[in-house]
Backbone as numpy.savetxt, mean C-alpha at the origin, in Angstrom:
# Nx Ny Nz CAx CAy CAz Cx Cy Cz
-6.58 -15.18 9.20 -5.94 -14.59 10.35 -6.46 -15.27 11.61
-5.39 -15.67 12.26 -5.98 -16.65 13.56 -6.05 -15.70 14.58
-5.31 -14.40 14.52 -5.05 -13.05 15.78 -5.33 -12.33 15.21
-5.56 -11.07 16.19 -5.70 -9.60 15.41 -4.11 -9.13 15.84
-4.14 -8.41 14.42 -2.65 -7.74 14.60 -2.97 -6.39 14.90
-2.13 -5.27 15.37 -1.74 -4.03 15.63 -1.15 -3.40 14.40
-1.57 -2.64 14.11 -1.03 -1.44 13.26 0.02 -1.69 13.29
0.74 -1.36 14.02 2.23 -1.47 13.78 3.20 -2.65 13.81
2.10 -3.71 14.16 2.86 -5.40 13.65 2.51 -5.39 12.26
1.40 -4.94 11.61 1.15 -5.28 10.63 1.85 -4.01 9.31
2.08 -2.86 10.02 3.10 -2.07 8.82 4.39 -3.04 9.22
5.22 -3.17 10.40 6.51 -3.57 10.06 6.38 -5.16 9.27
5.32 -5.92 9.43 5.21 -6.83 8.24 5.44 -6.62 6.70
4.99 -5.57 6.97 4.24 -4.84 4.87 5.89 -4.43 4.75
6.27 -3.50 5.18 7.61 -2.79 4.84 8.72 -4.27 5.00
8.57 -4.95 5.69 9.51 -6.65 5.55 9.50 -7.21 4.39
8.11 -7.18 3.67 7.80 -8.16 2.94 7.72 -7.37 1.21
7.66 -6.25 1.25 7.76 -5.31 0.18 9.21 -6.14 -0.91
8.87 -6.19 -1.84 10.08 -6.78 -2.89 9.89 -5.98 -4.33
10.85 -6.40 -5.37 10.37 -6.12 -6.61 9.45 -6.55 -7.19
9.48 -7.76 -6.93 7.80 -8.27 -7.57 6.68 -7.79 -7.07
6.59 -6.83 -6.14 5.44 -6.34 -5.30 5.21 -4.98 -6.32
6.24 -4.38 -6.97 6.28 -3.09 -7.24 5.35 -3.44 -8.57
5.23 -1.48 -8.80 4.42 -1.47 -9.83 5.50 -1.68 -11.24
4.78 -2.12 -11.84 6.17 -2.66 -13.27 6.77 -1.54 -13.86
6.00 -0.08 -13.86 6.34 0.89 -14.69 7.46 1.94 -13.63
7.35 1.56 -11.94 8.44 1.90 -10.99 10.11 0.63 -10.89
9.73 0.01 -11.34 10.38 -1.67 -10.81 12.37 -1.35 -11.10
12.44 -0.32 -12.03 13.75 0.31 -12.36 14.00 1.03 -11.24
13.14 1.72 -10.42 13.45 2.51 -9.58 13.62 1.59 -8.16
13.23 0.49 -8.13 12.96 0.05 -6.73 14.82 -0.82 -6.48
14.40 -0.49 -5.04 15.55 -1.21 -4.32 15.70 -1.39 -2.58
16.53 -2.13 -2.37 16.44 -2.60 -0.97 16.71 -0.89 0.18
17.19 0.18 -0.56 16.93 1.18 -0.15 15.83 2.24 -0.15
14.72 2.14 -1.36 13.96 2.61 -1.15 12.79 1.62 -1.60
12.13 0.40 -0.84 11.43 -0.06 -0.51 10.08 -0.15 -0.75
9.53 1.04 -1.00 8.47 1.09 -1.02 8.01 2.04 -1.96
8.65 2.08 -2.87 8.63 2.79 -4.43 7.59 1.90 -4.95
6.13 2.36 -5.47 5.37 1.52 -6.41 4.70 0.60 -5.94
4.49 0.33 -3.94 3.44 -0.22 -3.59 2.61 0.20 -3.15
2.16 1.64 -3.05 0.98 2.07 -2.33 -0.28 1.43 -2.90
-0.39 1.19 -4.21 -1.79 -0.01 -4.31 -2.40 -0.86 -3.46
-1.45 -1.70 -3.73 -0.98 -3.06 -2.92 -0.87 -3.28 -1.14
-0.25 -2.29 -0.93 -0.01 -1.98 0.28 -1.66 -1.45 0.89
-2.12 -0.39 0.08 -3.69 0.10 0.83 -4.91 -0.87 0.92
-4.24 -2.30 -0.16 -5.20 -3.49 0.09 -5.57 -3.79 1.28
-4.17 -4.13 1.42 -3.49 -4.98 2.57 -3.55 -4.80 3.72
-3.95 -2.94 3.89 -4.04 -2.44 5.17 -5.45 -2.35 5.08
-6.36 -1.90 4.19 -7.73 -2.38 4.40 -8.32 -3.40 4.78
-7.67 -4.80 4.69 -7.93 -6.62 4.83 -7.57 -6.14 6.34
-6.63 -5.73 6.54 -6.82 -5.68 8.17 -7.28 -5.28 8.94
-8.04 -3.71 8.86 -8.14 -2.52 9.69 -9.35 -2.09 9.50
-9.78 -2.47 7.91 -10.93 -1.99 7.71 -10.89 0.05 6.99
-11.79 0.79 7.56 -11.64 1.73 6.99 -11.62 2.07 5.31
-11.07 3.17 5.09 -11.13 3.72 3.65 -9.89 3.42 2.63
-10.08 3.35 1.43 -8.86 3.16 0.43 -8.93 4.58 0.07
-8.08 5.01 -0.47 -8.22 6.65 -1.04 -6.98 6.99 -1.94
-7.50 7.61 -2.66 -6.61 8.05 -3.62 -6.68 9.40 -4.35
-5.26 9.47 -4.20 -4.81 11.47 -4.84 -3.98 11.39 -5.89
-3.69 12.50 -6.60 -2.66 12.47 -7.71 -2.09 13.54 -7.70
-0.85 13.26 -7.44 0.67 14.03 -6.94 1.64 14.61 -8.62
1.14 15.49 -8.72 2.12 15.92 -10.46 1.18 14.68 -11.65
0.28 14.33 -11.34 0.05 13.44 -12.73 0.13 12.01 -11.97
0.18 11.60 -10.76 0.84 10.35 -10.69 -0.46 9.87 -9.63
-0.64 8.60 -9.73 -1.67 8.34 -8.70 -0.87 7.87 -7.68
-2.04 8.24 -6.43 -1.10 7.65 -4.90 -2.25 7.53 -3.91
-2.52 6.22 -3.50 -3.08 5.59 -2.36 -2.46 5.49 -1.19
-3.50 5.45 -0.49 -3.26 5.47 1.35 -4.42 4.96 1.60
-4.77 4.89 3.23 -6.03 4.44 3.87 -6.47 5.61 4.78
-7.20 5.26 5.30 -8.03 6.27 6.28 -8.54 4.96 7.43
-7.58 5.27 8.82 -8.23 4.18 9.60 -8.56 5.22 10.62
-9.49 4.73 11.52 -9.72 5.46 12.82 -9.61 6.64 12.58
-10.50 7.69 11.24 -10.11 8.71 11.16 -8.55 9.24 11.11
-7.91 8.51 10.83 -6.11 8.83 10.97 -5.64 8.66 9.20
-4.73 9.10 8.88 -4.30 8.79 7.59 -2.96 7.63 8.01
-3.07 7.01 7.14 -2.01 5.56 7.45 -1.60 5.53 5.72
0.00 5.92 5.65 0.31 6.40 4.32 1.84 5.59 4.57
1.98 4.67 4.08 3.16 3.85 4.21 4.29 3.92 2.87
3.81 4.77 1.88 4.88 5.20 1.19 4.81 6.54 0.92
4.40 7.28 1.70 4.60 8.56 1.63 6.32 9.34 1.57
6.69 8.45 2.35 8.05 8.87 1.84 8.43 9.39 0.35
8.23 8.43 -0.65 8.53 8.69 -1.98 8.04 10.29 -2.38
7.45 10.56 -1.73 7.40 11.82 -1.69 7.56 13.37 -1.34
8.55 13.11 -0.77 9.28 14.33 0.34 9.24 15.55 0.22
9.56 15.61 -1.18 9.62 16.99 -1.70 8.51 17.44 -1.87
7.42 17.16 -2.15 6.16 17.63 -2.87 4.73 17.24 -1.28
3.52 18.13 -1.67 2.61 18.00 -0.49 1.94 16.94 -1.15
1.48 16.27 -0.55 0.24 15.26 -0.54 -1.08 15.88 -0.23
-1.54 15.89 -1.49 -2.88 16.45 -1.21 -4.52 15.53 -0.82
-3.40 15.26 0.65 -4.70 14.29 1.06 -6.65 14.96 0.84
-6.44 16.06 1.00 -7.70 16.70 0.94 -8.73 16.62 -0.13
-8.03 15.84 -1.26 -8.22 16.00 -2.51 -8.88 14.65 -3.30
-8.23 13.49 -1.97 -8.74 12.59 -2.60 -9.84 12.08 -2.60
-10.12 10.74 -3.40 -11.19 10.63 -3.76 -11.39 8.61 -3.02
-12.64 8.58 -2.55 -12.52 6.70 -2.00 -12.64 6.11 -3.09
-11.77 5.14 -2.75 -11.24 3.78 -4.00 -12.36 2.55 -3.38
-12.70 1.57 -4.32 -13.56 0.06 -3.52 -11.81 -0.39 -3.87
-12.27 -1.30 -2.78 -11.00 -2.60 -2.46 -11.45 -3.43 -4.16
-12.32 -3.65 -4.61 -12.72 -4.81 -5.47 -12.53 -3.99 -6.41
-12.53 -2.50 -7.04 -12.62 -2.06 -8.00 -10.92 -2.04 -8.54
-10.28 -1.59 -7.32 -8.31 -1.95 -6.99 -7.66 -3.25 -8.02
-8.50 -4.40 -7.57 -8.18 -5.83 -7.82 -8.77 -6.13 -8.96
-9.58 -5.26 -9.57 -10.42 -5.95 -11.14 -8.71 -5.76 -12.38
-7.81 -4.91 -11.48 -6.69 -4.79 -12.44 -5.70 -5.95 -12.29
-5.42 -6.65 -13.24 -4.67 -8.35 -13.01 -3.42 -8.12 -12.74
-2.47 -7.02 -12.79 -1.53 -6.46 -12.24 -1.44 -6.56 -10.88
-2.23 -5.77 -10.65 -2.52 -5.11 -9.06 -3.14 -6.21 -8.71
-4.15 -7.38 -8.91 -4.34 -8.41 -7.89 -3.32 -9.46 -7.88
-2.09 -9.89 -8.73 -1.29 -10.28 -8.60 -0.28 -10.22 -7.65
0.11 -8.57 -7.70 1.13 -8.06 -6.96 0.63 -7.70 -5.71
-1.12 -7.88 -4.98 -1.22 -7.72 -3.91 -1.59 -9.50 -3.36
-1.84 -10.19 -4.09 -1.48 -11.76 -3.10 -0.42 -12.35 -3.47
0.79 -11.99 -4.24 2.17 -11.89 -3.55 2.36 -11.23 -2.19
2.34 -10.47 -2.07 2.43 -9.34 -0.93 1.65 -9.96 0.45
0.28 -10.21 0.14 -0.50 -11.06 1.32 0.24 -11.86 1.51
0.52 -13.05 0.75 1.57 -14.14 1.13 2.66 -13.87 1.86
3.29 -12.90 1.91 4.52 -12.79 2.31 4.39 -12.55 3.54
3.39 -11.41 3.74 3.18 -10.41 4.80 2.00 -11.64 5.75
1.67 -12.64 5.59 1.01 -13.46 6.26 1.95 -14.52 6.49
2.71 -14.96 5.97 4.06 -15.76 6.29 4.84 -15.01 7.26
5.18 -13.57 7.25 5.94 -12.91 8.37 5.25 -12.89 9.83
3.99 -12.38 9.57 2.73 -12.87 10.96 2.88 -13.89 11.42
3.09 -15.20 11.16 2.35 -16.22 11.45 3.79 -16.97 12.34
């Protein structure tokens, strides 16, 4: 990174650069240019950690796991959408390591796709 980006240069990057190959394989039926951000909250809480710093965190919604960050004391939850109907029980979760995220070859795949993209849209 040659600049510091802003929060909100760097979500409208992530939500630009979000694709099927970003998604998680077991969502990838569900994903589409309408709902976007089905199956990257992994990936995505990397990505916003590489920038911002702060916490990875993670809750489980009906059985299902779901990451976000914790910056500046704020919750920064970029697919929360997928979840409308149901509460997010941020209260509940538990901190993730960034390195423990990436020991899965899935998930470090599908998050430096995602860097790539989302650093190609920056730049």
């Amino acid at each position: 990174m040659d600049r510091e980006y802003t929060l909100e240069e760097v979500i409208y990057a992530i939500k630009e650069s979000w694709c099927k190959e970003t998604c998680y394989p077991k969502e990838v039926h569900l994903w589409s240019f309408k709902n976007p951000s089905i199956g990257q909250d992994a990936v995505t809480s990397i990505l916003i950690y590489d920038y911002f710093k702060g916490n990875i965190k993670k809750c489980y919604i009906e059985g299902k796991a779901h990451y976000f960050n914790i910056v500046n004391k704020e919750i920064v939850d970029l697919t929360k959408e997928n979840f409308l109907e149901k509460v997010i029980p941020y209260e509940q979760a538990v901190y993730k390591k960034r390195s423990d995220l990436l020991k899965n070859e899935n998930v470090k795949n599908r998050y430096f796709l995602l860097k790539e993209r989302v650093d190609g849209y920056l730049e």
